[in-house]
N, CA, C and O atoms as a Tinker XYZ file with bonds, in Angstrom:
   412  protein
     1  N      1.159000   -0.866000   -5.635000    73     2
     2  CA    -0.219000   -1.243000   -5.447000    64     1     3
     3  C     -0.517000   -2.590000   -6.095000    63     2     4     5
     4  O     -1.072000   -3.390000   -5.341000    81     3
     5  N     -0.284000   -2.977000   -7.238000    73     3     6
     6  CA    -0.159000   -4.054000   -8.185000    64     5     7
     7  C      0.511000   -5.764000   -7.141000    63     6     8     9
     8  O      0.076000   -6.880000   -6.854000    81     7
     9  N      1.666000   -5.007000   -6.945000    73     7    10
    10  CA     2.497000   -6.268000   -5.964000    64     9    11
    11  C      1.413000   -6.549000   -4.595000    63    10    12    13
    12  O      1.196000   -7.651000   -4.092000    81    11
    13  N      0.869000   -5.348000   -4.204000    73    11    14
    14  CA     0.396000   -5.753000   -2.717000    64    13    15
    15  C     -1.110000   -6.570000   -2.872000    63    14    16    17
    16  O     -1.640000   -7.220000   -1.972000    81    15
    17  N     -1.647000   -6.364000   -4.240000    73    15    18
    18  CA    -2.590000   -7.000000   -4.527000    64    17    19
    19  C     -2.603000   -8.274000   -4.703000    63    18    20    21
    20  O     -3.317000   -8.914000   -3.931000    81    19
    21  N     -1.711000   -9.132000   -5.914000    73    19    22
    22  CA    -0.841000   -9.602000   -5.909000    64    21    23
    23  C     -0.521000  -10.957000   -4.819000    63    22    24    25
    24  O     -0.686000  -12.177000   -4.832000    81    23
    25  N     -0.054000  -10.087000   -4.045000    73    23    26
    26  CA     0.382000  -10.726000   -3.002000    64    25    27
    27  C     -1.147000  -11.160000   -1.867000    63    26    28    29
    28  O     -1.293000  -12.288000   -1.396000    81    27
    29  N     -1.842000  -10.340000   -1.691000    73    27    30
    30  CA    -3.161000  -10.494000   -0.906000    64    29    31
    31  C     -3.578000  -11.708000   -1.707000    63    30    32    33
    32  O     -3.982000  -12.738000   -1.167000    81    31
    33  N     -3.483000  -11.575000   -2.808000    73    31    34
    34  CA    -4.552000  -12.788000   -3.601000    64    33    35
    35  C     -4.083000  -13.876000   -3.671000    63    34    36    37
    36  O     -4.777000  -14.798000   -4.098000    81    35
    37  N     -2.864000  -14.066000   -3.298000    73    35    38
    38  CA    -2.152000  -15.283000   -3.489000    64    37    39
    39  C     -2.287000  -16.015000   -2.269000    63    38    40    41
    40  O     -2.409000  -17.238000   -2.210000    81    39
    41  N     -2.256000  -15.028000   -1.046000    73    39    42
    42  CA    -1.896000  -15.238000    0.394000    64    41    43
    43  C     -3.633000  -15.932000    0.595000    63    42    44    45
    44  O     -3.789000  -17.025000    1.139000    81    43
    45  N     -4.773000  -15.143000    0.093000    73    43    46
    46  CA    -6.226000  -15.710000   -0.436000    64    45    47
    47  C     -5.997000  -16.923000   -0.810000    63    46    48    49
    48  O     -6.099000  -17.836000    0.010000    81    47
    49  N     -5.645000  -17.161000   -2.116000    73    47    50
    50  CA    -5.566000  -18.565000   -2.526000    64    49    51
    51  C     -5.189000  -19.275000   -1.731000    63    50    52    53
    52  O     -6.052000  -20.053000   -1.323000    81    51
    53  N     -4.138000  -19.375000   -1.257000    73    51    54
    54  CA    -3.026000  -20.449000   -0.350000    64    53    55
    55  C     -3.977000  -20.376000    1.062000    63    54    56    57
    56  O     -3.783000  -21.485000    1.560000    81    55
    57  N     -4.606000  -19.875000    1.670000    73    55    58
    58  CA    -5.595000  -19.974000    2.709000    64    57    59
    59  C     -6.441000  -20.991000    2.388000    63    58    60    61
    60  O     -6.637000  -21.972000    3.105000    81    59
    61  N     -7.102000  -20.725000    1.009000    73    59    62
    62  CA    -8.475000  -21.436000    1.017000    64    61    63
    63  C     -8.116000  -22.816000    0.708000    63    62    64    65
    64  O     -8.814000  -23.812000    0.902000    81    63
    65  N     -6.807000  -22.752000    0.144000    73    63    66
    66  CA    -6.812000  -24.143000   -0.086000    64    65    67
    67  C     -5.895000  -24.931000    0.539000    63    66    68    69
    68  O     -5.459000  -25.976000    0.056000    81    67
    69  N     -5.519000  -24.380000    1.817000    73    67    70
    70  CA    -4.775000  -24.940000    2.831000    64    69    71
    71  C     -5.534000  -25.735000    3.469000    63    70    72    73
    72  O     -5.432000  -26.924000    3.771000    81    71
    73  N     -6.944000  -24.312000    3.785000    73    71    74
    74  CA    -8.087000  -24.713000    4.644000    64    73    75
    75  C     -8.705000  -25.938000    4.141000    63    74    76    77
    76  O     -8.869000  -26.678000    5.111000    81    75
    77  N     -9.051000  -26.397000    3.248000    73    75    78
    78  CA    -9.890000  -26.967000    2.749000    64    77    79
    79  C     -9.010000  -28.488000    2.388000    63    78    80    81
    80  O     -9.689000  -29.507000    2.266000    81    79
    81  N     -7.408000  -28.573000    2.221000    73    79    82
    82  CA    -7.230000  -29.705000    1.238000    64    81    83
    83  C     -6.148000  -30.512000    2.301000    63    82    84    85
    84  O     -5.721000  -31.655000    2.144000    81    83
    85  N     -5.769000  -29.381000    3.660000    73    83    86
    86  CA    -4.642000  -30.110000    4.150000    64    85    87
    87  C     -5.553000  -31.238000    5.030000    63    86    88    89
    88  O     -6.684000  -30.867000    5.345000    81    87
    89  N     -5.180000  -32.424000    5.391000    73    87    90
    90  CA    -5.560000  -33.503000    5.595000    64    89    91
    91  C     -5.664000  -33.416000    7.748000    63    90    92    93
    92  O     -6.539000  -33.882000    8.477000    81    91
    93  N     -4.500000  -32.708000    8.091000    73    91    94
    94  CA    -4.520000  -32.625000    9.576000    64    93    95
    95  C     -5.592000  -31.573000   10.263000    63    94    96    97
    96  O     -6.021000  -31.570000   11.417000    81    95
    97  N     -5.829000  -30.840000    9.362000    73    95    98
    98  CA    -7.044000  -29.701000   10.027000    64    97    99
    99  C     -7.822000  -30.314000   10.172000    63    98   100   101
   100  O     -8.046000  -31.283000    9.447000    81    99
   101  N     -8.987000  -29.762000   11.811000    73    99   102
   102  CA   -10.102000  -30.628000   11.624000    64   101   103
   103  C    -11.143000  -30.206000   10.912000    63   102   104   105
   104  O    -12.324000  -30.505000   11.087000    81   103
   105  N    -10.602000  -29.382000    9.965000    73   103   106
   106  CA   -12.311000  -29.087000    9.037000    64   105   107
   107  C    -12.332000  -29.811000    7.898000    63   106   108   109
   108  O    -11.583000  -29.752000    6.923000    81   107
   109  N    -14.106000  -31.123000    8.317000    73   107   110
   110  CA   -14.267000  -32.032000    6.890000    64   109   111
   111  C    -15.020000  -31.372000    6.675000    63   110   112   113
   112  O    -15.600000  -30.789000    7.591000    81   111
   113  N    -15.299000  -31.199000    5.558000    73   111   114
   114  CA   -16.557000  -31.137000    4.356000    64   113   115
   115  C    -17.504000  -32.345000    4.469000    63   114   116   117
   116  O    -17.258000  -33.549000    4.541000    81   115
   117  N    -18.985000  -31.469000    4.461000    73   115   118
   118  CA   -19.653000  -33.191000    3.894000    64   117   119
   119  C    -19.648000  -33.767000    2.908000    63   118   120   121
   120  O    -19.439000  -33.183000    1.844000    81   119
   121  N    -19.899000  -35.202000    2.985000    73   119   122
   122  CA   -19.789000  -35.893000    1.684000    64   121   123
   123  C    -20.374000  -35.182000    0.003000    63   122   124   125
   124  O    -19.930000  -35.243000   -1.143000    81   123
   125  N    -21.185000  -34.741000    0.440000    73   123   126
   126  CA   -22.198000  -34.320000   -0.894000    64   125   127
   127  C    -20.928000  -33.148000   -1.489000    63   126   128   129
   128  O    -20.373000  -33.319000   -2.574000    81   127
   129  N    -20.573000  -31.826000   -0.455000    73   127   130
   130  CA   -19.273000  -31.534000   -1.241000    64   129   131
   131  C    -17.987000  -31.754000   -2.066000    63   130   132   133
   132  O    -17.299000  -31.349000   -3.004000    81   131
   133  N    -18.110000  -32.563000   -1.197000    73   131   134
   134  CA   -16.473000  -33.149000   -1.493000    64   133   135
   135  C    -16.914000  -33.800000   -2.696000    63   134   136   137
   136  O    -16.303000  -33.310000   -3.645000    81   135
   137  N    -17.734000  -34.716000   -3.068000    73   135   138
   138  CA   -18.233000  -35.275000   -4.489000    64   137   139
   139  C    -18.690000  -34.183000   -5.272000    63   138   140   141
   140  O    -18.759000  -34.471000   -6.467000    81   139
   141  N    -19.088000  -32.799000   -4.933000    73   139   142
   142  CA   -19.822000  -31.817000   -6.305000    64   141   143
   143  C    -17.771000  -31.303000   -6.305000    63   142   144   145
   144  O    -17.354000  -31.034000   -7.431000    81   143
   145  N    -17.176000  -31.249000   -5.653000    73   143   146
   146  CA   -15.658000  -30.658000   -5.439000    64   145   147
   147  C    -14.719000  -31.588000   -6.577000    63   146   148   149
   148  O    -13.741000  -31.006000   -7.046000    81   147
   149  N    -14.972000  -32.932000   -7.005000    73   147   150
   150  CA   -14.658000  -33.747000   -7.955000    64   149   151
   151  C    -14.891000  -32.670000   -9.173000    63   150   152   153
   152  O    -13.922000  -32.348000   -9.862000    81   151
   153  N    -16.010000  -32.195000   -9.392000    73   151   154
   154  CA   -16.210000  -31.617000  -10.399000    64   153   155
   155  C    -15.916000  -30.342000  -11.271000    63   154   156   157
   156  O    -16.159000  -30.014000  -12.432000    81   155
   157  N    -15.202000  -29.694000  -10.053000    73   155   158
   158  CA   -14.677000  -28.194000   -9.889000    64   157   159
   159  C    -13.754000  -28.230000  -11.520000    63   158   160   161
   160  O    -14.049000  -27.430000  -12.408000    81   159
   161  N    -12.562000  -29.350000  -11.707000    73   159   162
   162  CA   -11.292000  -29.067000  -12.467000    64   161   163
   163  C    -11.649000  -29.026000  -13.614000    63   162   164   165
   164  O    -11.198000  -28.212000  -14.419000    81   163
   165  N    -12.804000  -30.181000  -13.971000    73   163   166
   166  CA   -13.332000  -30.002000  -15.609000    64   165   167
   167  C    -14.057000  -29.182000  -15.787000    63   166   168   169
   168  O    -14.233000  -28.961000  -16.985000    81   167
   169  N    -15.001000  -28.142000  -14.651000    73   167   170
   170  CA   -15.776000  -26.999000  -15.257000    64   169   171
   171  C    -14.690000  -26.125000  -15.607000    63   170   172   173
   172  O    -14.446000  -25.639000  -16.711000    81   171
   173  N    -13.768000  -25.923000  -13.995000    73   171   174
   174  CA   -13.002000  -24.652000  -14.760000    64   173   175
   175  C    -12.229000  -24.881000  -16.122000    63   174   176   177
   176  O    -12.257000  -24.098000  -17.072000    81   175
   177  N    -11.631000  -25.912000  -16.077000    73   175   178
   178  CA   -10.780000  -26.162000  -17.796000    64   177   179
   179  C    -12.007000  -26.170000  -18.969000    63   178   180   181
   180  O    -11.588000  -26.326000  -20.116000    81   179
   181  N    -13.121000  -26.056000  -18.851000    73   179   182
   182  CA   -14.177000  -26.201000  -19.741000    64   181   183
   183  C    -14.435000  -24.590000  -19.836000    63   182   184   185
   184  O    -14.560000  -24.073000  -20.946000    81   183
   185  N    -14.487000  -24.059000  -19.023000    73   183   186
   186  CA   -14.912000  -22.580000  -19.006000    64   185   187
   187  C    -13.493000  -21.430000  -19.317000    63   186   188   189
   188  O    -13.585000  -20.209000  -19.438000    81   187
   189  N    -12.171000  -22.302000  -19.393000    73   187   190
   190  CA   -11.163000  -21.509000  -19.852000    64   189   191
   191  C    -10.727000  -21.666000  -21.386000    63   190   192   193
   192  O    -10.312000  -20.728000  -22.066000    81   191
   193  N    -10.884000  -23.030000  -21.850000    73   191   194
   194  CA   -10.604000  -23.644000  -23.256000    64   193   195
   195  C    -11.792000  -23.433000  -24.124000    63   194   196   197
   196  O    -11.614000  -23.478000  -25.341000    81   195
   197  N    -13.481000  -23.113000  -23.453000    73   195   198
   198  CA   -14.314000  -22.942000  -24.693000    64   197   199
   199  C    -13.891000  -21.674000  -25.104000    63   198   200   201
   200  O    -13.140000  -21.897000  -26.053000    81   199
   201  N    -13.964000  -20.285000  -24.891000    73   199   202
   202  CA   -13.375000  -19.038000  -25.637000    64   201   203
   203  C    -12.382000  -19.431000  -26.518000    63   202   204   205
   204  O    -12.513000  -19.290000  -27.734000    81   203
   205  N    -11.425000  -19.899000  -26.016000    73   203   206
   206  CA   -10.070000  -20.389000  -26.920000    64   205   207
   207  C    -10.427000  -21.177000  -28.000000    63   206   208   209
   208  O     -9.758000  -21.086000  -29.029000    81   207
   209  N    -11.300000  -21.879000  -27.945000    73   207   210
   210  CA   -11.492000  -22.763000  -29.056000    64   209   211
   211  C    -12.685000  -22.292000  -29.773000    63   210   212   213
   212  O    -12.978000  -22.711000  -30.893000    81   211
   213  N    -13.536000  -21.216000  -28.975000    73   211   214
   214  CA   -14.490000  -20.832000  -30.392000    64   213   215
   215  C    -14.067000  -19.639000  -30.396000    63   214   216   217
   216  O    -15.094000  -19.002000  -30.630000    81   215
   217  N    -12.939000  -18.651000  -30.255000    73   215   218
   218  CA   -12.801000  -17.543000  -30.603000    64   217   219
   219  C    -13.947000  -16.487000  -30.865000    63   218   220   221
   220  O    -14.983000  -16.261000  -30.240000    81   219
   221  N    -13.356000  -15.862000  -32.112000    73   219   222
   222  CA   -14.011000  -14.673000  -32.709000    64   221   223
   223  C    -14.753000  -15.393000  -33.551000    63   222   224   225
   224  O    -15.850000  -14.881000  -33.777000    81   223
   225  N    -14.577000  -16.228000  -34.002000    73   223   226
   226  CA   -15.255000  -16.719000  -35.305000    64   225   227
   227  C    -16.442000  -17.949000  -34.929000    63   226   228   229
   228  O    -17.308000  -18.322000  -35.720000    81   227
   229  N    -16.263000  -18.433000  -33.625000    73   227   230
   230  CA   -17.647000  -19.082000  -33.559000    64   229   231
   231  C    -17.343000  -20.711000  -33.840000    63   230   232   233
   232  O    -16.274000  -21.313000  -33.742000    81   231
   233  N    -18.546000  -21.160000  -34.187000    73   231   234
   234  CA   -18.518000  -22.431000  -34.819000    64   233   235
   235  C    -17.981000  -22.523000  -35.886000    63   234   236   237
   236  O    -17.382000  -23.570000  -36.131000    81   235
   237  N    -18.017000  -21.532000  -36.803000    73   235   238
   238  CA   -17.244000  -21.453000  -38.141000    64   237   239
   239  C    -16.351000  -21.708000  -38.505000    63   238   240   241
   240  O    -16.060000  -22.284000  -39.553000    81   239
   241  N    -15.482000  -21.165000  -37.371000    73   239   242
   242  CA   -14.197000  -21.796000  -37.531000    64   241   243
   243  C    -12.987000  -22.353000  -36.832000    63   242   244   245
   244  O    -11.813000  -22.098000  -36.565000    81   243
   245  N    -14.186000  -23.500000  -36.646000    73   243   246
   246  CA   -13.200000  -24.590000  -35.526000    64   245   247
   247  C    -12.753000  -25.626000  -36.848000    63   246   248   249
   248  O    -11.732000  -26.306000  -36.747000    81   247
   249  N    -13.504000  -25.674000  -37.935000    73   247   250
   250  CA   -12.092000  -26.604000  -38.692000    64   249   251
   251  C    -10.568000  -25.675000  -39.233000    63   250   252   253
   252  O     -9.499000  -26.208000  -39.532000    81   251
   253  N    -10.765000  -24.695000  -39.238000    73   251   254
   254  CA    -9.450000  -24.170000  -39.397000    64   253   255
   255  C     -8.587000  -23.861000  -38.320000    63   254   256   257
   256  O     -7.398000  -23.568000  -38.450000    81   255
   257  N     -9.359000  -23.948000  -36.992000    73   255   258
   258  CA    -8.566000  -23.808000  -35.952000    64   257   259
   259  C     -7.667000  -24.486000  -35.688000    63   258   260   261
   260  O     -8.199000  -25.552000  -35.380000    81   259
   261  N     -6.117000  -24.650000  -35.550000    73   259   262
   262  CA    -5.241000  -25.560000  -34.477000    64   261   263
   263  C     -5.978000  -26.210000  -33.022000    63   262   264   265
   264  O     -6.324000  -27.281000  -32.523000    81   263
   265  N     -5.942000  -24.826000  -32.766000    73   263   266
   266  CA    -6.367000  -25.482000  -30.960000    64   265   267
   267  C     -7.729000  -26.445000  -31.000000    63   266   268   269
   268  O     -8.092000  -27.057000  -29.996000    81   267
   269  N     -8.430000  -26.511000  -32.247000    73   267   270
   270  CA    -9.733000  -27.389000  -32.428000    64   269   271
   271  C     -8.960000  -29.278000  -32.426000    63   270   272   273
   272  O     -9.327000  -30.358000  -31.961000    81   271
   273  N     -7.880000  -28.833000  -33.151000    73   271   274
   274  CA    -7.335000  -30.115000  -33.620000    64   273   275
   275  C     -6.164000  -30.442000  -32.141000    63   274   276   277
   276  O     -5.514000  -31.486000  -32.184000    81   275
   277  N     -6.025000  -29.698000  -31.182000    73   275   278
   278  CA    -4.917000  -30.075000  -30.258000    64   277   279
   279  C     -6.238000  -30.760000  -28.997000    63   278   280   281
   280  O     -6.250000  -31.881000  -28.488000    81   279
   281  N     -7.253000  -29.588000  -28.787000    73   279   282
   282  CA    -8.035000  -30.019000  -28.263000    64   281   283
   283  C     -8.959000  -31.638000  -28.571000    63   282   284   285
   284  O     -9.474000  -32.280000  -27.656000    81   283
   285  N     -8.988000  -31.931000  -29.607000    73   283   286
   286  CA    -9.291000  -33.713000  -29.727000    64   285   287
   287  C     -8.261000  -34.415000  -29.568000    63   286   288   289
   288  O     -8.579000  -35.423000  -28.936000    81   287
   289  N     -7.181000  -34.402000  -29.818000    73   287   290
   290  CA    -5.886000  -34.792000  -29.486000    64   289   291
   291  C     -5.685000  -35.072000  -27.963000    63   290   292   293
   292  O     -5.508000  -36.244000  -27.629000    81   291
   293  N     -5.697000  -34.158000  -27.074000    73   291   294
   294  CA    -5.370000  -34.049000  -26.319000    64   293   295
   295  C     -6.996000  -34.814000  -25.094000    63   294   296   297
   296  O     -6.717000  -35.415000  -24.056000    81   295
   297  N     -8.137000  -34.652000  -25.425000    73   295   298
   298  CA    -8.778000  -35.497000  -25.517000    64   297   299
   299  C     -8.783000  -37.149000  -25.766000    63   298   300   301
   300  O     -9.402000  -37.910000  -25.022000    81   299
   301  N     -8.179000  -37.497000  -26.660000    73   299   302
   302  CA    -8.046000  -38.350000  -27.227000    64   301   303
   303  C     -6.692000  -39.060000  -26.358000    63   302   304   305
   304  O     -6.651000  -40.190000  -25.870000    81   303
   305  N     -5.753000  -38.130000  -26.347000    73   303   306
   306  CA    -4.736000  -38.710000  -25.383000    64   305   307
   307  C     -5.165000  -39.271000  -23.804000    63   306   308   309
   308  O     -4.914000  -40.410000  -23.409000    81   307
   309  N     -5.783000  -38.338000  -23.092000    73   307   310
   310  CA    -6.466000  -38.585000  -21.579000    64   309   311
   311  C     -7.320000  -39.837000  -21.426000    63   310   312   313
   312  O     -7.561000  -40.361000  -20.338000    81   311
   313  N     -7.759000  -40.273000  -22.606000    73   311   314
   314  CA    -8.820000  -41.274000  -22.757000    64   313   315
   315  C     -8.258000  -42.892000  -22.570000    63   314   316   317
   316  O     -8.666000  -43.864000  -21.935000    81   315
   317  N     -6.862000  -42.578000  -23.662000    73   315   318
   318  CA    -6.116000  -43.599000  -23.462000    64   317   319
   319  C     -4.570000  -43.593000  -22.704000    63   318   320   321
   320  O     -3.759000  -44.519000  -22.691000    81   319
   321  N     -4.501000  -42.861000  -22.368000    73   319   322
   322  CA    -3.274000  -42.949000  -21.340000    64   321   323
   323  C     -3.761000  -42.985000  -19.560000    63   322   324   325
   324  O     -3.183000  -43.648000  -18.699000    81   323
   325  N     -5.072000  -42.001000  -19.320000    73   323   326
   326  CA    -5.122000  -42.482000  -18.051000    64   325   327
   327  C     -4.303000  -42.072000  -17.267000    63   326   328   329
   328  O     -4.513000  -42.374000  -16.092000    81   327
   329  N     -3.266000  -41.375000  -17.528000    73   327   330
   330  CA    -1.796000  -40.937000  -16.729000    64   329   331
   331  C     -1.914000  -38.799000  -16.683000    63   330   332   333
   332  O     -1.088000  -38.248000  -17.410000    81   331
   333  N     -2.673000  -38.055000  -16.047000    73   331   334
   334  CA    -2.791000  -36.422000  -16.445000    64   333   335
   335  C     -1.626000  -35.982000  -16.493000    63   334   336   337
   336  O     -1.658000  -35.079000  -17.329000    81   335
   337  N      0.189000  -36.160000  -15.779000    73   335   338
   338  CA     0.763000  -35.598000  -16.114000    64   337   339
   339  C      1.519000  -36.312000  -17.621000    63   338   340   341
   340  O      2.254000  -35.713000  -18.406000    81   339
   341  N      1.220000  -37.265000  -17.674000    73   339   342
   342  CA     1.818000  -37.812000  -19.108000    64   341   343
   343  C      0.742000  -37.474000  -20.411000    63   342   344   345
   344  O      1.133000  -37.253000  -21.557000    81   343
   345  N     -0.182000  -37.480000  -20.135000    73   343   346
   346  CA    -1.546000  -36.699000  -21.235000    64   345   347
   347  C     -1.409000  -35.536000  -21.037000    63   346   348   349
   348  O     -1.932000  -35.216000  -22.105000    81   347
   349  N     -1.065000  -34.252000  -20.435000    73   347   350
   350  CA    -0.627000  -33.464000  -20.493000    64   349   351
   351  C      0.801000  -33.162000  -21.307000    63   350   352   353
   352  O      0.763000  -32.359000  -22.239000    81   351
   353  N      1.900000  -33.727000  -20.995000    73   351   354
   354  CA     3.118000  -34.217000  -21.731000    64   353   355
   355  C      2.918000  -34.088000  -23.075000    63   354   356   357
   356  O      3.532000  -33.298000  -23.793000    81   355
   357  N      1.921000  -34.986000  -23.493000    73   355   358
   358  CA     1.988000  -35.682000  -24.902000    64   357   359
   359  C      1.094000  -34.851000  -25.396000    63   358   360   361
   360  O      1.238000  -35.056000  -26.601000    81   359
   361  N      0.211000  -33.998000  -25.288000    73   359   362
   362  CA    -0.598000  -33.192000  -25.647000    64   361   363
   363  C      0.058000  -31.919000  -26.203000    63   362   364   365
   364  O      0.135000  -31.507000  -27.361000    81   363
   365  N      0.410000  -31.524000  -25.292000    73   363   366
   366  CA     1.456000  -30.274000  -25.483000    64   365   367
   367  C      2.473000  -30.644000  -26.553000    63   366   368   369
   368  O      2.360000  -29.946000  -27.561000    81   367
   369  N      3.375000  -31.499000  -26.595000    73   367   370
   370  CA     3.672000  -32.039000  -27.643000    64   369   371
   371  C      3.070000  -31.999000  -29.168000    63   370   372   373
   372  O      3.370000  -31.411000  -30.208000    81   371
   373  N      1.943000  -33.043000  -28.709000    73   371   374
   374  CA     1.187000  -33.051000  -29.804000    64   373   375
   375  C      0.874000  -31.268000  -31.234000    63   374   376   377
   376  O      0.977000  -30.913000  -32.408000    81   375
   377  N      0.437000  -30.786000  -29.725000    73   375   378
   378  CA     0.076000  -29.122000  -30.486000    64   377   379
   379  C      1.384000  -28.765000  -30.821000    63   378   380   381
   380  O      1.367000  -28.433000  -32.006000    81   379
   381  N      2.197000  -28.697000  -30.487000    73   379   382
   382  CA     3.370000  -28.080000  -30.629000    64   381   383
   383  C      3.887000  -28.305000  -32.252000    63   382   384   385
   384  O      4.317000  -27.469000  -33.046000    81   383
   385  N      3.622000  -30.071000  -32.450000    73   383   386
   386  CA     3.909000  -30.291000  -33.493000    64   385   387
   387  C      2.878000  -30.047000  -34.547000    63   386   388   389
   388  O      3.172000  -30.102000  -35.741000    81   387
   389  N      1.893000  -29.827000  -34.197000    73   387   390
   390  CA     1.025000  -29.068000  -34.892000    64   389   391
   391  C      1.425000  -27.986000  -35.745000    63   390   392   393
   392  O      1.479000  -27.903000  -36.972000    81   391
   393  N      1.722000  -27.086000  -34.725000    73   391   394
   394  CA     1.752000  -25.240000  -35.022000    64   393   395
   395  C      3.106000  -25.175000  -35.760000    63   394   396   397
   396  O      3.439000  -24.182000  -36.406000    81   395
   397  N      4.088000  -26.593000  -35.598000    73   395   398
   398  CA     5.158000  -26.096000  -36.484000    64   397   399
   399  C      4.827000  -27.053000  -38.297000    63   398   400   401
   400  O      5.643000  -27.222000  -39.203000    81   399
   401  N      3.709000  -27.382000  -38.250000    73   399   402
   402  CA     3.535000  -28.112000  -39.481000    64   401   403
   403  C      2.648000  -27.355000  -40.290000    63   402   404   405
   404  O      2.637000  -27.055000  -41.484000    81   403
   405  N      1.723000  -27.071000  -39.080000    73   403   406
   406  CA     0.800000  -25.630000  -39.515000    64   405   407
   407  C      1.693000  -24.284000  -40.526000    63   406   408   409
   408  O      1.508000  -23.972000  -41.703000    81   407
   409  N      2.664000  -23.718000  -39.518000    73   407   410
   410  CA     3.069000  -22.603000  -39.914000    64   409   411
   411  C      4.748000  -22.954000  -40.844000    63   410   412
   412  O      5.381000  -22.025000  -41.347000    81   411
């Protein structure tokens, strides 16, 4: 039951965004979408990384947090590199060397 779900949701995904991103179909979007559609990647990464970064503890305790300090980092990297799979790269990095200086 798990696999066939699974599998439906994936076969879901890969539809919608066949439909929507492959370039030869004739279905456009209007302009006004396709510009609020720019905006889609930083809500969802905004709405997956705030829990993570305020946890259980809130505002309280984002200076003891790591991920407080990977998250400006990694910020900080995108700003000046300009490059997402190389600010990604160096980010991950970055934390990595974090959590082993941390622990």
């Amino acid at each position: 039951m798990i696999w066939l779900l699974i599998l439906a949701l994936a076969g879901i995904v890969f539809f919608n965004r066949y439909l929507l991103l492959e370039p030869r179909l004739p279905v456009r979007l209007p302009v006004f979408i396709r510009q609020a559609l720019q905006y889609s990647a930083p809500c969802l990464l905004t709405a997956i990384c705030g829990p993570i970064l305020l946890g259980d503890t809130g505002l309280g305790g984002l200076a003891s947090n790591p991920y407080t300090y990977a998250a400006v980092f990694s910020i900080g990297c995108a700003l000046v590199i300009k490059n997402m799979l190389l600010s990604v790269l160096v980010s991950l990095a970055g934390f990595y060397t974090l959590l082993y200086f941390i622990n």
